[in-house]
C-alpha positions in Angstrom: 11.1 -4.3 19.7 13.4 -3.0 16.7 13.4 -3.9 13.1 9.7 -2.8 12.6 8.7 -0.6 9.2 5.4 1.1 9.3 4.0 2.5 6.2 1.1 5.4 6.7 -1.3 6.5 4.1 -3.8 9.4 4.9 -7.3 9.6 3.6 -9.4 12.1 1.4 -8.3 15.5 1.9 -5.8 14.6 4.1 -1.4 14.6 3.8 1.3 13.4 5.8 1.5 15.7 8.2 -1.9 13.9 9.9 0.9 11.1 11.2 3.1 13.6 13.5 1.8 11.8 16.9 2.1 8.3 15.2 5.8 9.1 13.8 7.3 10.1 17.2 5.9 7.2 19.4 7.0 4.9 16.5 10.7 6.7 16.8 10.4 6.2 20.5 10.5 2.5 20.0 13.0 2.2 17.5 10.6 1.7 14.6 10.9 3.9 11.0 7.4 5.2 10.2 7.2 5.8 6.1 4.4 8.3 5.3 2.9 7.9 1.7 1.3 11.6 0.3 -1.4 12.0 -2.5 -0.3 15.8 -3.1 -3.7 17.8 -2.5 -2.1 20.7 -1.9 1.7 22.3 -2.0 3.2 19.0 -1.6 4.7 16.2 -3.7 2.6 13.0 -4.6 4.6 9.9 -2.9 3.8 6.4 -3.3 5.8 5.2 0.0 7.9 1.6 -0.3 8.9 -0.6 2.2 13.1 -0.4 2.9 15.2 -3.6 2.2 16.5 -4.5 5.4 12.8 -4.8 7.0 11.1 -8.4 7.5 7.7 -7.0 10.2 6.0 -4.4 8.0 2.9 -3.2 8.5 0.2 -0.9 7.0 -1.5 1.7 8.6 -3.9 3.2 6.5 -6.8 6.0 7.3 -10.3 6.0 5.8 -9.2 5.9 1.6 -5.4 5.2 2.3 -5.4 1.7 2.6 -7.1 2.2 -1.3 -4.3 4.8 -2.4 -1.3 2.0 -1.6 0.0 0.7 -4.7 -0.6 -3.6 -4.7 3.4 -4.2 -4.2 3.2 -2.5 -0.1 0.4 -4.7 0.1 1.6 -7.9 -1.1 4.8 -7.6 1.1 2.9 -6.2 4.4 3.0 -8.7 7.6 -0.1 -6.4 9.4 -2.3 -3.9 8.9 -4.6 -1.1 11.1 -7.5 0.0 9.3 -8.2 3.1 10.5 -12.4 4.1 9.8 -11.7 2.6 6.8 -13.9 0.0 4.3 -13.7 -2.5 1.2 -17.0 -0.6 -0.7 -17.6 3.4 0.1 -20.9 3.1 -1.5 -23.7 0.9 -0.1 -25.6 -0.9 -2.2 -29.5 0.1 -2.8 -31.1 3.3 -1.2 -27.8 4.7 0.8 -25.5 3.8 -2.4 -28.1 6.3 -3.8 -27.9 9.1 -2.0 -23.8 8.6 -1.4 -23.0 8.8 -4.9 -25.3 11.8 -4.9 -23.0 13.4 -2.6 -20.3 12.2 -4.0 -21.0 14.3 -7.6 -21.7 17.3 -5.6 -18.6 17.4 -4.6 -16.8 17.0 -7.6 -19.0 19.5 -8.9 -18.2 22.1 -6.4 -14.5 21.3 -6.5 -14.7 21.9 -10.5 -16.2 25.2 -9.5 -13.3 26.6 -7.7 -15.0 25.8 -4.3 -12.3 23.7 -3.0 -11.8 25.4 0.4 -15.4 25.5 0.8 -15.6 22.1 0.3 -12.7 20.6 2.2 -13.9 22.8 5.0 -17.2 21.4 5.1 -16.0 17.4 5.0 -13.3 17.9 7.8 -16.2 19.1 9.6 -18.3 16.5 9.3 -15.3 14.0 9.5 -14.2 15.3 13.4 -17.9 15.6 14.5 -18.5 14.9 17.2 -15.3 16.7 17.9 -14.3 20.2 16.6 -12.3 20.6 13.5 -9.8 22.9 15.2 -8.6 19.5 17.1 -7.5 18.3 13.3 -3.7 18.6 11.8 -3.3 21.5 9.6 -3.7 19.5 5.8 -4.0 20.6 2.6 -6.8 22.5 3.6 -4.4 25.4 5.5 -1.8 25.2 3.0 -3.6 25.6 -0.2 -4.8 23.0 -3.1 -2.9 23.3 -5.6 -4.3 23.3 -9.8 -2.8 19.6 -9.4 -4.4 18.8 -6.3 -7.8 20.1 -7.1 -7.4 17.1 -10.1 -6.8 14.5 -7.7 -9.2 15.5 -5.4 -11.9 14.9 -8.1 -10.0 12.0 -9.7 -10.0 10.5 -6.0 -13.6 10.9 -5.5 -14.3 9.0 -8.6 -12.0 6.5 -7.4 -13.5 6.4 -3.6 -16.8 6.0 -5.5 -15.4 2.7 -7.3 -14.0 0.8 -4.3 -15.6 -2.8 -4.0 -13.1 -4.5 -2.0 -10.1 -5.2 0.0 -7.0 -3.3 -1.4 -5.2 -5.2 -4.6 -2.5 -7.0 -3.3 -3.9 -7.7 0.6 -2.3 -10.6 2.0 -4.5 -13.4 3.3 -4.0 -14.7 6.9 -2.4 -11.7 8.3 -3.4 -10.1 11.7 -5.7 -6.8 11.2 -6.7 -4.3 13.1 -10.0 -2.6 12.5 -10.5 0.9 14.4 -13.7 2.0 13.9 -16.0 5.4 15.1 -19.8 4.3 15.8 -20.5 8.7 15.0 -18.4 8.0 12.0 -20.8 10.7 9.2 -18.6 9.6 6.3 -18.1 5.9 6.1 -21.8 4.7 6.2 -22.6 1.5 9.0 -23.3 -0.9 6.3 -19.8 0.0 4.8 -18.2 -0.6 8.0 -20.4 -3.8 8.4 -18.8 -5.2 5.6 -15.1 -4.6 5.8 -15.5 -6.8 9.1 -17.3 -9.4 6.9 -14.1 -9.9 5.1 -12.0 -9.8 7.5 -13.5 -12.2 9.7 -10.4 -12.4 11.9 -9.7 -9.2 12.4 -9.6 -7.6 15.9 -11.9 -4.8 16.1 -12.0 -1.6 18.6 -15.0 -0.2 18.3 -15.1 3.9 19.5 -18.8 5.2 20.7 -17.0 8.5 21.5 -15.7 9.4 18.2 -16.2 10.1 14.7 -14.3 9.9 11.4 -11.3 11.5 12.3 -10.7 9.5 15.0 -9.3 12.1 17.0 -7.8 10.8 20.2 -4.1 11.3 21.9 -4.1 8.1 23.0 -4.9 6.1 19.8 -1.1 6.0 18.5 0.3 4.1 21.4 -3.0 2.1 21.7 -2.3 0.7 18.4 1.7 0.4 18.5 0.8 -1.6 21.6 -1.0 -4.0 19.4 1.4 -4.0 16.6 4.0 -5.2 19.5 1.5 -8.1 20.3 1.2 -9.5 17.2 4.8 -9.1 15.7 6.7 -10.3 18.5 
């Protein structure tokens, strides 16, 4: 099936080069795969947009990415894949508590000039129960720049703010929802209730994985799906 426009947008900490295995099966079927890049470390912010001639687009987003999409890819998207993502990081009541807790020590150690420590230490906890060394090389290997270091503490504060679907998210459309039951970022209650408001969505459900989602197979999975619903 031709004529199909994906748009990719990593998470936290992440960059574009986490979407090598999604870019060459898309290329193997024809479809254009448009990464989107918050700029943590040597590279260029880029806020992707969808290409003219396309009519099936849809929007794969990891963890914060669906959140770092500006409205107008939303508004014009035909699908989406939600990859361990959510609608509100932080839980209401006692978990919201201790989240935002975390969530300010991080910032704080990032304003420190602890950056690598810290980045380290989340893309630990996001592969668990898999090893880090399984991960894409990210801004982590490459180096945060003065710029990125901003973002990365702008974005927390941002992550800390989410409340909903992403501005812009079309109603009716077919979703995909992958989510990690060891996911040790996105809390259960937070996964709990992105599937509340997307009631139609189709949901796989991993017991073997964690935030990262690191699996070979994953890529063509989803494609497959993507070829389902937009035929």
């Amino acid at each position: 099936m031709s004529g199909i426009q994906l748009i990719g947008m990593h998470g936290w900490a992440g960059d574009h080069r986490g979407w090598a295995p999604w870019i060459k099966s898309a290329a193997a079927r024809g479809w254009s795969f448009c990464c989107g890049e918050r700029g943590y470390g040597q590279e260029s912010p880029l806020q992707p947009s969808w290409s003219s001639g396309s009519e099936r687009r849809v929007v794969i987003g990891h963890s914060f990415g669906p959140h770092l999409l500006g409205e107008a890819i939303w508004r014009e998207a035909s699908a989406a894949v939600l990859l361990a993502s959510f609608t509100r990081f932080v839980p209401e009541g006692r978990e919201g508590r201790a989240v935002n807790a975390a969530l300010r020590a991080m910032g704080r150690r990032i304003r420190a000039g602890e950056e690598h420590d810290q980045l380290r230490d989340f893309l630990q906890q996001a592969a668990r129960p898999q090893s880090r060394a399984l991960l894409p090389e990210g801004p982590l290997e490459q180096g945060i720049s003065p710029e990125g270091r901003s973002r990365l503490v702008e974005d927390l504060e941002r992550l800390g703010a989410t409340s909903g679907l992403p501005a812009g998210f079309p109603s009716g459309i077919p979703v995909l929802i992958v989510e990690a039951s060891q996911d040790q970022i996105v809390n259960a209650s937070s996964r709990e209730e992105l599937k509340q408001a997307l009631p139609e969505a189709t949901v796989w459900s991993r017991s073997d994985l964690g935030h990262s989602l690191i699996d070979p197979a994953l890529p063509d999975a989803v494609l497959d799906w993507i070829t389902d619903v937009q035929a």
